[in-house]
N, C-alpha and C positions, 0 to 999 in steps of 0.2 A: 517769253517765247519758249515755247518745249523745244523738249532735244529731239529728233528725228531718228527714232526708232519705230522696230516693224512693232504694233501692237497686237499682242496674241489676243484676240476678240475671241475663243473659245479656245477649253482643251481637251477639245475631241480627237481622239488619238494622237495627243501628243504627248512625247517623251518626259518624263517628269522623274527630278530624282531629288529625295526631298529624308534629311539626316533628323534623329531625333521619333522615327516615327514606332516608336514603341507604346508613346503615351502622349499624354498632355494635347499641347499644342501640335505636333507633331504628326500624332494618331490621328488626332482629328480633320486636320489640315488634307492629310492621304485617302482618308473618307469620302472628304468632301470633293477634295481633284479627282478620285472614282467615281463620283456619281456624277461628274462632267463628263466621262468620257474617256481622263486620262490612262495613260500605261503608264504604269508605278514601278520605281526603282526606287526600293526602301532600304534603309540602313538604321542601327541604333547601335550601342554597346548593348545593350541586352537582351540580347539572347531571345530566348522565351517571352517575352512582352512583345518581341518583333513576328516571329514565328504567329501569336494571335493576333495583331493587328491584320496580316497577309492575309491569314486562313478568313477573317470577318470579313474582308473586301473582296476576297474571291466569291465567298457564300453570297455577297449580296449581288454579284452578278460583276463584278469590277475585273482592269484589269491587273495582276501584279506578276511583271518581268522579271524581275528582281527582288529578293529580298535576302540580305546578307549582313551578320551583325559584324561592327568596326568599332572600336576607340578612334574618335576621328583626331582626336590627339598624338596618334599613331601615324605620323607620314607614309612609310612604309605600307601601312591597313588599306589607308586610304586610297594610297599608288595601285597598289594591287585591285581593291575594292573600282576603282574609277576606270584601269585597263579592263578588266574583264568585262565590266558594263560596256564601255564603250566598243570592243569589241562584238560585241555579243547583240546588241542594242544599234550601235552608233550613237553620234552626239544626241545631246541630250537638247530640249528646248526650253526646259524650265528647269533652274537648281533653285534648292531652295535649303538655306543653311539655318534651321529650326532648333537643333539641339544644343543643351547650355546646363550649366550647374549653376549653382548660386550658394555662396557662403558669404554670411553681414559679420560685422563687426569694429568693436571703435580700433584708433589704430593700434591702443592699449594690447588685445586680448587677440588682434588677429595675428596667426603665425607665417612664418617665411612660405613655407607648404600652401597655406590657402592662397597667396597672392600668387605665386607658380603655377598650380594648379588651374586656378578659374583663367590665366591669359592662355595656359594649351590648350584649355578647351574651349573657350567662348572666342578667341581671337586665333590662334593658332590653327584650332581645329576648322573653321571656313575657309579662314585659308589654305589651307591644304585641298579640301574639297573644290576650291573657286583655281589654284594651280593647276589640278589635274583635273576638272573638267572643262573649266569654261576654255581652253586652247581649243577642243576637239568643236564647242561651238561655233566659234571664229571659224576657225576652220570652214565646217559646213558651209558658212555662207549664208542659214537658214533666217538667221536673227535670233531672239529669243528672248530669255527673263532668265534676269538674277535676281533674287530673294537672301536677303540677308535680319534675321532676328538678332535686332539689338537690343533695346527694354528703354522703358523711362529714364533708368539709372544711365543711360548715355545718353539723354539730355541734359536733367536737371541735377545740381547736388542732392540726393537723396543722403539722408543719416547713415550710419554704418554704413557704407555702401562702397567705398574708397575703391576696396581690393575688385568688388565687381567693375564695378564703374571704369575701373581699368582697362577692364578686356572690354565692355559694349563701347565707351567710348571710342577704344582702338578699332572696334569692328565697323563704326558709324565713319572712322575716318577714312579706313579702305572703299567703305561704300561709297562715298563722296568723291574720289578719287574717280572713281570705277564709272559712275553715272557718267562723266563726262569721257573719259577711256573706250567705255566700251559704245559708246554712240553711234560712234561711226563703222560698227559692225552690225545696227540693228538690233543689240539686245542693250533690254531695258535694266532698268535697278530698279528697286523697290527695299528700304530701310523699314523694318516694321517695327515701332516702339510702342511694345505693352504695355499698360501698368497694372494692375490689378487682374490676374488669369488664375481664376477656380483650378486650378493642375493638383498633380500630385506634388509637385518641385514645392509648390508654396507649404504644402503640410511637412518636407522635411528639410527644408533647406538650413544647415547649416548656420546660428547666430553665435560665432565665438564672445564666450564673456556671458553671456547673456542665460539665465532661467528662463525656460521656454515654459516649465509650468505657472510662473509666477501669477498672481490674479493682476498686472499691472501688464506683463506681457502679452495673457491672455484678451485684456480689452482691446487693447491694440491690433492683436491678431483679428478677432471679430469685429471691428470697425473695418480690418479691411479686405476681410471676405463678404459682408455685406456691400462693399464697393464693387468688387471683383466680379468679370462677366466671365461667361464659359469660355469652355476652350474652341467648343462649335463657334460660335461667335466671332474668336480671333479668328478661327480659319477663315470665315468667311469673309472677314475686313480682309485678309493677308489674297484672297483667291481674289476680289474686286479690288483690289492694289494693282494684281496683275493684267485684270482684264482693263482695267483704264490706264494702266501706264502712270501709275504715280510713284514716285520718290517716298514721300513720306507718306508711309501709313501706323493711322493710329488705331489702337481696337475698342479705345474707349475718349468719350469726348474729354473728362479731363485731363489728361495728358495732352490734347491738342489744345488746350484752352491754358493752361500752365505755360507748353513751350510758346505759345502767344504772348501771354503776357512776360516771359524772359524775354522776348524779342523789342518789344515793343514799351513795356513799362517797368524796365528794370529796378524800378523800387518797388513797384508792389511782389515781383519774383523774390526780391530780398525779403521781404517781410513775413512771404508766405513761407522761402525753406527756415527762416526763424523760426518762426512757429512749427512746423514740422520738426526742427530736430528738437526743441523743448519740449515738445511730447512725448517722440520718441525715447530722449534722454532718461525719461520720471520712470521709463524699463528697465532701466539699470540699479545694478545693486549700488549702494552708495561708495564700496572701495572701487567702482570700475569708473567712476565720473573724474573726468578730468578738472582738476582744481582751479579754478581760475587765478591767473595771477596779482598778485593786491598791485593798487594802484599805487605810485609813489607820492 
């Protein structure tokens, strides 16, 4: 049985504020809610990437209310960044928490800084956006949609992935929480688990330990941008998220076909992250591989 929320069936003039939208998934996602109709309230840390996403969406006829760069890791940014919207705007109808870093690594080679780092911004930094907006939603009375980007790495054990996995886990567990929370004001949730997104994040992200030139890392890498759909693409799974009212949304079928089989056939899940991380592993230089212990 679903939960009994208002479902946004278009968003045509409706309020949207949506973090991350400088690039990537982000960019594209604020594109795509423009060319529905919505008023856009954009934010990113940078700067300049944000400034051209605005100027593109206005040129193409879109609407953009807002555009102001934040570290949403910055409570403070975002306090400020969320009064003056909402001021300025009123409640919003649609948040959508897009933005995210990503740094891999075995637990060898990742440092204190990267595990800090990826939980203020991928789990700290929604939340602070989901504090200081979604009250003024409640509020209204209107109903609406929350949007929350978590990743595969908060379903499945993906290899190096720990220190992420961290924050989208934590982020998948607010949302869980929140779906049933916020029900009974009419706005919905929606968890969007990518796996594989053509972005800029994938060509720099961060693999502590690891030779990114290596010809072992490099197959790897192009096995899985051959995988990888665009970032058009997720926006589109993440916009028909919102207009049906789903919980889980995925941007590619196998990440829905994986957390299936976790669910449902827990040995062959086992078998498959075996094989995933013995892949992964054959990336590593040989002083970074964990030694296995001899048997007695």
């Amino acid at each position: 049985m679903g939960l009994r929320t208002r479902r946004l069936r278009d968003l045509d003039n409706r309020k949207v504020f949506i973090t991350g939208a400088a690039s990537g998934i982000g960019r594209a996602t604020a594109r795509a809610a423009a060319a529905q109709g919505a008023v856009l309230h954009l934010t990113d840390v940078d700067a300049a990437g944000l400034h051209r996403t605005a100027e593109e969406i206005r040129a193409a006829g879109g609407t953009v209310a807002h555009a102001a760069a934040a570290d949403i890791a910055d409570y403070d940014a975002v306090r400020g960044l969320a009064g003056e919207v909402t001021a300025t705007s009123g409640a919003m109808d649609v948040v959508m928490n897009i933005a995210g870093i990503s740094t891999w690594g075995t637990v060898q080679s990742l440092e204190h800084q990267h595990w800090r780092r990826l939980v203020e911004v991928n789990l700290m930094g929604p939340v602070h956006v989901i504090e200081t907006l979604v009250p003024p939603m409640i509020e209204a009375g209107r109903g609406g949609h929350l949007v929350n980007v978590s990743s595969a790495a908060g379903i499945i054990g993906m290899p190096w992935h720990a220190a992420y996995s961290a924050s989208k886990f934590g982020l998948r567990g607010v949302s869980e929480v929140l779906r049933f929370d916020l029900a009974r004001h009419g706005i919905g949730v929606s968890l969007v688990c990518p796996g594989g997104v053509a972005t800029p994040l994938t060509e720099t992200v961060t693999i502590a330990g690891v030779d990114k030139a290596s010809e072992r890392f490099e197959r790897l890498h192009h096995r899985f941008r051959a995988r990888a759909v665009t970032a058009e693409q997720a926006a589109e799974s993440i916009l028909t998220g919102v207009r049906r009212n789903r919980y889980w949304v995925y941007t590619s079928p196998d990440i829905r076909f994986i957390h299936l089989v976790q669910r449902l056939f827990p040995p062959g899940y086992l078998l498959a992250m075996k094989a995933m991380s013995a892949g992964a592993n054959r990336a590593l230089p040989e002083v970074g591989r964990a030694r296995r212990p001899r048997e007695a």
